[in-house]
N, C-alpha and C positions, 0 to 999 in steps of 0.2 A: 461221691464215693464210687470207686469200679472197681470188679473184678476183674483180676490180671494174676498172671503167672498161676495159673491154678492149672489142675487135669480134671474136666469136667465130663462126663460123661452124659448126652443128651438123647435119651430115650424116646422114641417118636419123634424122631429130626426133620423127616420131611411135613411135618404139619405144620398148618397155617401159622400160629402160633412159635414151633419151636423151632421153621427153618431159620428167619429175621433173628432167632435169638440166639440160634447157634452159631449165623455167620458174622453177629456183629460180638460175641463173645473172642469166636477166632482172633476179630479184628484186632481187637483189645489186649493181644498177647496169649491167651490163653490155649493149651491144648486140650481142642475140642474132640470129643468121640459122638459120632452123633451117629446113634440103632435104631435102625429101622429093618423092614424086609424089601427094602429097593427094587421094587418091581417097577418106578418108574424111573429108567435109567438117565431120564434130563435131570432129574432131582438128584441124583448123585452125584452126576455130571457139576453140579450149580454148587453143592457142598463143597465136593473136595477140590474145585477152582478156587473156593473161599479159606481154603485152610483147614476145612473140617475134614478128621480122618472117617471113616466109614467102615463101618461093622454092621454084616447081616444077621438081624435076628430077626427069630419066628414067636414071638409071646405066645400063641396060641399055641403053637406045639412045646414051650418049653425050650427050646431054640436057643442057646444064651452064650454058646461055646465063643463068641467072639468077643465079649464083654471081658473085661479087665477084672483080675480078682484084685491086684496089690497096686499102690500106691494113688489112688482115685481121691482127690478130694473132694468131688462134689459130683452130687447125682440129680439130676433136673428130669425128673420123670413125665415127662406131656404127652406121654401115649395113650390114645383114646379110642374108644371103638363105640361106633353107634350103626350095629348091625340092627339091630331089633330082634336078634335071638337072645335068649339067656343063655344058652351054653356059649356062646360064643363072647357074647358081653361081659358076662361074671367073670371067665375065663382071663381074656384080657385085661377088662378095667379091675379088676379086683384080684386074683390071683396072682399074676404075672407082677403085680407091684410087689408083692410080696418076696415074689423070687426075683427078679432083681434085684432087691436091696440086701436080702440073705446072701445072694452071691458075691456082688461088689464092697458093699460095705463101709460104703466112704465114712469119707467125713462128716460130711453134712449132706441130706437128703431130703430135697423139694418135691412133694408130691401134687401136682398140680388136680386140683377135683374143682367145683362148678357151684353156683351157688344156685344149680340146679336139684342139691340138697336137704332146702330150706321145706318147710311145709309152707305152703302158700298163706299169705298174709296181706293179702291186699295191696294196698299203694302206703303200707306200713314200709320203714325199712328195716332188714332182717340183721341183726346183729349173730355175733359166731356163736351165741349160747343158747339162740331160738332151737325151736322143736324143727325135728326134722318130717321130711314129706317126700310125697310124688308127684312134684307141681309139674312135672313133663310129660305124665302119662298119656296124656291126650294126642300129644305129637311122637314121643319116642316112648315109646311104654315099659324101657328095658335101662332108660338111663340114670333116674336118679338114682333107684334103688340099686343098681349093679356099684355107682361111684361111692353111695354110702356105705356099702359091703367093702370098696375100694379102702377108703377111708379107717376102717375099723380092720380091715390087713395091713397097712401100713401104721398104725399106732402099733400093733399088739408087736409087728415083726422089727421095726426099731425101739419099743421096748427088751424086746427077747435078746438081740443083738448090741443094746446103748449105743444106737447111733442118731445121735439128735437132728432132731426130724421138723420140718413145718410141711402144713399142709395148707396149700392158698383154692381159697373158692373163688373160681374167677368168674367174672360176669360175661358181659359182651366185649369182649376183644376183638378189636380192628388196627388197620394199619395201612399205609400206602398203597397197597395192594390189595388188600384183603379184608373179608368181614362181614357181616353179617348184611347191616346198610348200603354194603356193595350189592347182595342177595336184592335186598330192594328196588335200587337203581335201576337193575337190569329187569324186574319187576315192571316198572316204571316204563322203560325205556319200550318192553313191547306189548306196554298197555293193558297190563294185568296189575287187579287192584290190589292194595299192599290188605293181609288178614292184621285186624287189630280186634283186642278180646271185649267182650259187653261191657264189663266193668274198664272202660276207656277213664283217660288216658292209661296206653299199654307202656307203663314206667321200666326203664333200665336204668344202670351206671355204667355205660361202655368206658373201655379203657384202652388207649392208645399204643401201639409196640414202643414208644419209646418210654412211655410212661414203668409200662411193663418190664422194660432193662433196667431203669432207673430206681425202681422199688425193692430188683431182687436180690442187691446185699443185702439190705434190713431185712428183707425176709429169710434170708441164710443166719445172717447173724442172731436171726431171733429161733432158731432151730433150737430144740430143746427137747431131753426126755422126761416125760413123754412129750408129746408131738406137742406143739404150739398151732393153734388152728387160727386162721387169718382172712378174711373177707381181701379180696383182690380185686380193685375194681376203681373205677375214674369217681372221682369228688361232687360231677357235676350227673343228676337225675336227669331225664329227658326222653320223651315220648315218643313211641314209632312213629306216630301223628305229627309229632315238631319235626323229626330229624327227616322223615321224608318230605313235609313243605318247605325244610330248610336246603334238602336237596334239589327240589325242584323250581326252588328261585336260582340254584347255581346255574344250572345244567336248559331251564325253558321248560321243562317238562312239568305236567300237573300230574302229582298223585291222585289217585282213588283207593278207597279203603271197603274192606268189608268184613265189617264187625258184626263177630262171630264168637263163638264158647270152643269152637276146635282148632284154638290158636294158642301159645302158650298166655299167658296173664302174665302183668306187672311183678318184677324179680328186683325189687330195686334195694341194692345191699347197703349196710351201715357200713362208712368206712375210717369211722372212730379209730379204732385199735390202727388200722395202714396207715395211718397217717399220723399218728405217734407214732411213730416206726420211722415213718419216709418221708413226712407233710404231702401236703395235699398235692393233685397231678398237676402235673405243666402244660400239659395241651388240653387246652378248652375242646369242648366236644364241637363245635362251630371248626374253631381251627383244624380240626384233627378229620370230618367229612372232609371240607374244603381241598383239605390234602391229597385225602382218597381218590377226588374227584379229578382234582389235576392231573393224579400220576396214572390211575386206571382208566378216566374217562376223559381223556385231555380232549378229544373233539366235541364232546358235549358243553363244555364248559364255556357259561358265555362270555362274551367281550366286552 
């Protein structure tokens, strides 16, 4: 299944996450609107070579005059702020969802939030009906609680308007380029130990950007009011512990770790409901490193 012939509109286009999905949406036929406040001009440069048109907005100040009111079918919201103020975090991650989607109004509207959400649970896996928490406090003190205010703005304001809504909790997203375990590499690479939390193994379910393309018709199509809430995240569990000695068999390098309580803890999602929806991911988390490691680390990688 792909989406084609659509007018999508991609809110925080230059992020990690929603530039790969903007410029492979483009790819696919679709006209891409991808808002941001492009203060870094290679990144627009890099869009609108790909097809993406570009519209400056400011979330914080309310800024939105560039967004499209009429004819938008789809609204892929991945703007994110992890300033570590509240006024600036509530702001963005929570307010600004709200007035975008009041403004634009599509059709169907993706609000991407974190399944940094969840109240922590151990090396349990968190289904979408779990109790919510501040399992980030320790490291961002301002993000879960600002996404779950997000969260509870985007239900209430596609209710008010009936515009069927999903909201996906993504986990660890990486990609050719990008991601978290790329963070660690280079960790790695100048001999600084990777932090992993007491209660070891420190469990994720990363998910790959193709995986991430691949999943988000069924997650449009599962758009509903009120919001349909969805765990977004790779099939296969796996330890900051594994995937860095699994990168350091790629690459010659040996991890070191230092397990600590001021690190985030094991976030490891259920992805029961995604995978009724989409079936389970096509890149193995083995596969999907290896990837990373070629395309960002190609002289590391050994022979």
């Amino acid at each position: 299944m792909e989406i084609t012939g659509q007018r999508i509109v991609v809110v925080g286009a230059t992020g990690r996450v929603a530039k790969p999905l903007s410029i492979s949406l483009a790819a696919a036929g679709n006209e891409v609107i991808g808002a941001a406040r492009f203060t870094d001009e290679a990144a627009r440069a890099e869009l609108e070579a790909a097809g993406v048109a570009c519209a400056t907005v400011d979330l914080y100040r309310g800024d939105l005059e560039q967004l499209p009111t009429e004819g938008v079918d789809i609204v892929l919201n991945l703007a994110v702020a992890q300033s570590g103020r509240w006024p600036t975090d509530l702001r963005i991650n929570a307010e600004s969802a709200g007035e975008v989607l009041a403004r634009v109004r599509p059709g169907r509207f993706l609000h991407c939030s974190t399944t940094g959400v969840y109240a922590p649970k151990g090396h349990d896996a968190m289904a979408e009906t779990d109790a919510l928490g501040d399992n980030h406090a320790v490291m961002m003190p301002t993000y879960s609680i600002s996404k779950i205010a997000a969260e509870t703005v985007v239900r209430t304001v596609a209710r008010i308007h009936d515009v069927p809504t999903t909201i996906a909790r993504l986990n660890v997203p990486y990609g050719d380029g990008h991601g978290w375990p790329a963070f660690h590499l280079l960790m790695m690479q100048s001999g600084q130990p990777v932090p992993v939390h007491v209660d070891g193994p420190t469990e994720y379910t990363p998910i790959h950007d193709v995986d991430i393309l691949r999943t988000l018709p069924a997650l449009l199509d599962a758009a509903r009011v009120p919001a349909t809430i969805v765990n977004w995240a790779g099939s296969e569990r796996v330890s900051v512990e594994d995937w860095c000695t699994y990168l350091g068999e790629l690459t010659g390098l040996t991890p070191t770790f230092d397990r600590t309580d001021q690190c985030l803890e094991s976030v490891v999602a259920d992805t029961t409901l995604l995978e009724s929806l989409a079936g389970p991911s096509t890149i193995g988390w083995k596969d999907g490193f290896r990837r990373l490691v070629e395309t960002s680390f190609p002289d590391l990688v050994q022979r």
